[in-house]
N, C-alpha and C positions, 0 to 999 in steps of 0.2 A: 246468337241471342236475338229474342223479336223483337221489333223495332217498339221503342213506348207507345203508347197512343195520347196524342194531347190534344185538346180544345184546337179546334181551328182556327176561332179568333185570335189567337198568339200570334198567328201567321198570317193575318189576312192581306198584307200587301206584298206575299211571293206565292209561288204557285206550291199549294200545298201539297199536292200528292209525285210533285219530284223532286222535293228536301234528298238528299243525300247527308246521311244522317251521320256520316264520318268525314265526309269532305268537308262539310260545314257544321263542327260539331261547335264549335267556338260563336256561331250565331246563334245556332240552334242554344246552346245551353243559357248564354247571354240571355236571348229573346225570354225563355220559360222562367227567369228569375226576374225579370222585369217585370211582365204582362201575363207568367201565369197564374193559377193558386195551386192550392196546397196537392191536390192531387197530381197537377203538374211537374211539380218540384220532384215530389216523389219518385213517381215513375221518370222522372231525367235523373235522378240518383241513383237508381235501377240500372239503370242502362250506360251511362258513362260511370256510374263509379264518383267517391268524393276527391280521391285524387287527381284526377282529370278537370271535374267540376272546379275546385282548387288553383289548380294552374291557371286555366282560363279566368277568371274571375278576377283571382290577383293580377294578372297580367291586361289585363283590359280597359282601354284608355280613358274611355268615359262608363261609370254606371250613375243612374239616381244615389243619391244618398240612402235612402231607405232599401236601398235592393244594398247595399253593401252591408249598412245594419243586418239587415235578413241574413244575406252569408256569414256574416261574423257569428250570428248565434247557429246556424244551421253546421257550419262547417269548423265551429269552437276554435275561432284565429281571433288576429285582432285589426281594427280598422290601418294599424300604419303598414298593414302585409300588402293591402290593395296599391296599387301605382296610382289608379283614379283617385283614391282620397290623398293622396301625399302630391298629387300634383296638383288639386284643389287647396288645400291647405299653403302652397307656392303661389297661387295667383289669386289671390282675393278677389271678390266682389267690388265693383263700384258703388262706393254709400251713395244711397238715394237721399236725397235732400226736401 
């Protein structure tokens, strides 16, 4: 299959044109649901697939909040599938005062 084509900005602090795009699917996929858009996403669904995307995702130690919302409606799960939000919801926030 041909490799996606993403935004460069997604990547701009590793050297874009020797991503290894099976070695490091797990940043790669991470990265495009963080800092891509919708075109991004897309074509990283294309190419790895939503059960891959899936795996990685839920298994992944930190995301934003809102990158997890986004997987929850893109990939129809629920926020307690993520490890990131279940281990956020284990260590609260320090109340600001």
């Amino acid at each position: 299959m041909e490799q996606p084509q993403f935004n460069k900005r997604i990547f701009w602090d590793v050297n874009f044109e020797q991503l290894d795009y099976e070695k490091r699917a797990s940043f790669i996929i991470e990265r495009v649901f963080v800092r891509g858009d919708v075109p991004d996403i897309r074509n990283c669904r294309r190419y790895y697939g939503d059960e891959k995307i899936r795996e990685v995702l839920t298994n992944a130690k930190w995301l934003p909040l809102k990158t997890v919302y986004l997987a929850c409606a893109v990939l129809n799960n629920k926020l307690t599938d993520y490890r990131c939000y279940i281990t956020a919801q284990s260590t609260p926030e320090h109340w600001t005062y």
